[in-house]
C-alpha positions in Angstrom: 0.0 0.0 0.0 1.3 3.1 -1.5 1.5 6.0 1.5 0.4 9.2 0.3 1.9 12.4 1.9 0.8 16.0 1.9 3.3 18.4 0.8 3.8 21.5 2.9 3.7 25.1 2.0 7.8 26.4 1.9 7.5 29.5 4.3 8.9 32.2 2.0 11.1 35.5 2.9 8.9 38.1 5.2 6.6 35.5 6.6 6.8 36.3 10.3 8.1 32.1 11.4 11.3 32.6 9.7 12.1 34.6 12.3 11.7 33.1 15.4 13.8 30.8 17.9 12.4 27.0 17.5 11.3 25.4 20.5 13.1 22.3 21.7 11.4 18.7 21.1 10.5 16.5 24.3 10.0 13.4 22.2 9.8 12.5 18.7 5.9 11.0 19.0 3.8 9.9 16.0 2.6 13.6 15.3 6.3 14.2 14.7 7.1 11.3 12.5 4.3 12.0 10.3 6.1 16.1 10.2 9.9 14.2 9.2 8.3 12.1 6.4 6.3 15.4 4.8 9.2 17.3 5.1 11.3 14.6 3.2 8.9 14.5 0.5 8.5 18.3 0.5 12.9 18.9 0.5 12.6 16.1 -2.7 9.9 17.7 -4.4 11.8 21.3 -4.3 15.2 19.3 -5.1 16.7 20.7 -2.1 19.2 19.1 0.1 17.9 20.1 3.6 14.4 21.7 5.3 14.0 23.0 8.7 10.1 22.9 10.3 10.0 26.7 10.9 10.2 26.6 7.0 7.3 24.8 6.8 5.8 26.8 9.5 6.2 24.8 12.7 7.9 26.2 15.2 10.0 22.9 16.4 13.8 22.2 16.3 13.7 19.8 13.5 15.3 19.4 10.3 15.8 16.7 7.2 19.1 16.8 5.2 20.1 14.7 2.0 23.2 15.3 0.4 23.5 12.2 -1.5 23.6 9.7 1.2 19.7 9.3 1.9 17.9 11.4 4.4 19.1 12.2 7.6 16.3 13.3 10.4 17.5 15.9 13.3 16.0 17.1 16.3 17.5 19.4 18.9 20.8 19.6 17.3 24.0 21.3 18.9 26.9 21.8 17.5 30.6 20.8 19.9 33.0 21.4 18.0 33.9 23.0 14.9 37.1 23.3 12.6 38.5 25.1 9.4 36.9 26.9 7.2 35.5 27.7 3.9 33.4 29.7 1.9 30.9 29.3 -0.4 27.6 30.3 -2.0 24.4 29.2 -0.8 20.9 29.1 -1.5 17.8 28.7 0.3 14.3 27.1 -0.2 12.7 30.3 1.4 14.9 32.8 -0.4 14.3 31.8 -4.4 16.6 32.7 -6.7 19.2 34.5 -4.5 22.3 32.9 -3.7 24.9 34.5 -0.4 28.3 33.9 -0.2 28.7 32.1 3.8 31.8 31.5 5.6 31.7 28.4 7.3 33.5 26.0 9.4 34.7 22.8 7.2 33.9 20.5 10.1 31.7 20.1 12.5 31.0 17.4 15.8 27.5 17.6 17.0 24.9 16.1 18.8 21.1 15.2 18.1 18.2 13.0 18.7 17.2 11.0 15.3 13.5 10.1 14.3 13.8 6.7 17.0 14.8 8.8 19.7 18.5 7.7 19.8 21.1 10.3 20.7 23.5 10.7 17.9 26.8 12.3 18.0 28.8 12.5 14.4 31.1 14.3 12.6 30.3 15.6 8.8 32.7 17.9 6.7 31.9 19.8 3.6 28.6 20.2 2.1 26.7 17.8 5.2 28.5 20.2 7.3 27.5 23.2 5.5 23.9 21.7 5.1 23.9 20.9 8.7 24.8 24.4 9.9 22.2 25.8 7.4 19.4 24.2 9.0 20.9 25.3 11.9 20.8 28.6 11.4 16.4 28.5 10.5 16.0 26.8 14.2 17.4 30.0 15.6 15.8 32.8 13.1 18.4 32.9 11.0 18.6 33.3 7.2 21.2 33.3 4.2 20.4 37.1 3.6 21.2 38.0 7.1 25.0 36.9 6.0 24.7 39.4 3.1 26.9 42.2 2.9 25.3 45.9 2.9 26.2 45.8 -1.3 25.0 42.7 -1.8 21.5 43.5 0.9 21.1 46.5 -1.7 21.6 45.0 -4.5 18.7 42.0 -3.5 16.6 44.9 -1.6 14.1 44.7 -4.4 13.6 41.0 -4.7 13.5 40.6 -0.9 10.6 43.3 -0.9 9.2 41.1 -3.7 9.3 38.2 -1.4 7.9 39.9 1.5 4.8 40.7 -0.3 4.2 37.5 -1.8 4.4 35.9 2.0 1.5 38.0 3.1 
């Protein structure tokens, strides 16, 4: 039997839950399974490589990533350590079309609870790093345009305004 699965609306730039702190999980229940598997098939059907659930509007620390290697599931992350660095452009499912050049660290060791409840601790490098941090950044109000220059914030001013009014 073929499960079917809702896709969720992709919060876009100006809509008010992009930015605001995500609340910590206390369990990862049924209700929550149900949110990882939609947010799966919503990150595939975009053809992006991670979504967090205050892009989809729900206001928990969670996130799905897949860079290649099948999806990952992340709840309450925290990062421990991190190392190196590197920069590159990135883009964002809530910010269309606009791309930000990020500094970030290379590696990174953190610590989460995956979609069984198991406490995970694992280091990724590169783009799963990147990724990871990323997600990281939405559960805490944080988004690509916020590591924008002032040249680069008024040369995207227009298309941010854009996107503001199309999230009303």
């Amino acid at each position: 039997m073929e499960k079917i699965i809702q896709k969720l609306k992709i919060r876009i730039y100006g809509d008010p839950c992009l930015c605001q702190k995500a609340e910590a999980v206390k369990e990862a229940g049924i209700a929550e399974r149900m949110l990882f598997e939609a947010m799966i098939e919503t990150m595939y059907k975009e053809k992006g490589v991670g979504l967090a659930a205050p892009q989809v509007g729900v206001n928990k620390q969670i996130f799905v990533v897949d860079v290649g290697e099948g999806p990952v599931v992340v709840v309450n992350p925290k990062v421990i350590k991190k190392s190196g660095c590197a920069v590159m452009e990135e883009g964002c499912l809530s910010v269309p079309e606009i791309v930000v050049k990020i500094k970030r660290p290379e590696k990174i060791l953190v610590k989460y609870i995956d979609e069984n409840n198991q406490l995970v601790e694992k280091q990724y490098s590169e783009l799963m790093a990147r990724v990871f941090l990323h997600e990281m950044d939405h559960l805490s109000g944080k988004m690509i345009v916020d590591y924008a220059g002032w040249r680069q914030k008024f040369q995207i001013r227009k298309q941010l305004e854009e996107l503001s009014a199309e999230s009303i």
